[in-house]
C-alpha positions in Angstrom: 133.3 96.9 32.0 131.9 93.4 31.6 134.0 90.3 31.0 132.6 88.0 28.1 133.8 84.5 28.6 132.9 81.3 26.3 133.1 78.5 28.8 133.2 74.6 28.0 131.8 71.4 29.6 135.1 69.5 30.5 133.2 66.1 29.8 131.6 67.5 27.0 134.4 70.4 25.3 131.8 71.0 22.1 129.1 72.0 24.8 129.8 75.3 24.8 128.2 78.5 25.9 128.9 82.2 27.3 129.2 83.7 30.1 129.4 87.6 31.3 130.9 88.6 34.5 130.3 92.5 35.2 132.9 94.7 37.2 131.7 96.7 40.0 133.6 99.2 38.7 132.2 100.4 35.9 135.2 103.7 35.5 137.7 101.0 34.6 140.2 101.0 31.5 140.6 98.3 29.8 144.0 97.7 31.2 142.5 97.7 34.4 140.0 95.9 33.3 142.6 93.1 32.0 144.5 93.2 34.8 141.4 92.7 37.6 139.8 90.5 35.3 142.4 87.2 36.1 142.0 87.3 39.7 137.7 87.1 38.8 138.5 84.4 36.0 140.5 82.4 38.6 137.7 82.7 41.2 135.0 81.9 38.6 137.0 78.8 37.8 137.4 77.3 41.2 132.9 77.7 41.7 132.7 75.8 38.5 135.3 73.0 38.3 132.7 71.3 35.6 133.7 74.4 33.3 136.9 75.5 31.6 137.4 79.1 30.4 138.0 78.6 26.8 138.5 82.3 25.8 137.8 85.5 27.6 138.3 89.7 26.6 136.9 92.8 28.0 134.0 95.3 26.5 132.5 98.0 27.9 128.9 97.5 28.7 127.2 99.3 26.0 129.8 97.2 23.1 127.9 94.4 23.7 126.6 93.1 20.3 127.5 89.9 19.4 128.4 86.6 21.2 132.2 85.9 21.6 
């Protein structure tokens, strides 16, 4: 499962881009998936205080078409 994330700049909030955060596990539902991913979204946030998690959902690794 991969988490897709579209992160902002907080000094600049229309600087926008995405981010993808992969699981190690790759046999995960998506329920486990959006239950594991919070813990990883809260650890992501505190190694980038400059960013702020705007949105976020999980996709299985080959759904991966278009940007969030």
């Amino acid at each position: 499962m991969l988490v897709l994330m579209t992160v902002c700049l907080l000094s600049n909030p229309q600087s926008c881009q995405e981010e993808r955060l992969n699981f190690s596990y790759e046999d995960a539902s998506y329920m486990g998936c959006l239950i594991h991913a919070q813990s990883t979204l809260a650890e992501w946030q505190q190694s980038h205080p400059a960013w702020r998690i705007n949105r976020w959902r999980c996709v299985a690794r080959g759904a991966v078409q278009n940007p969030i």
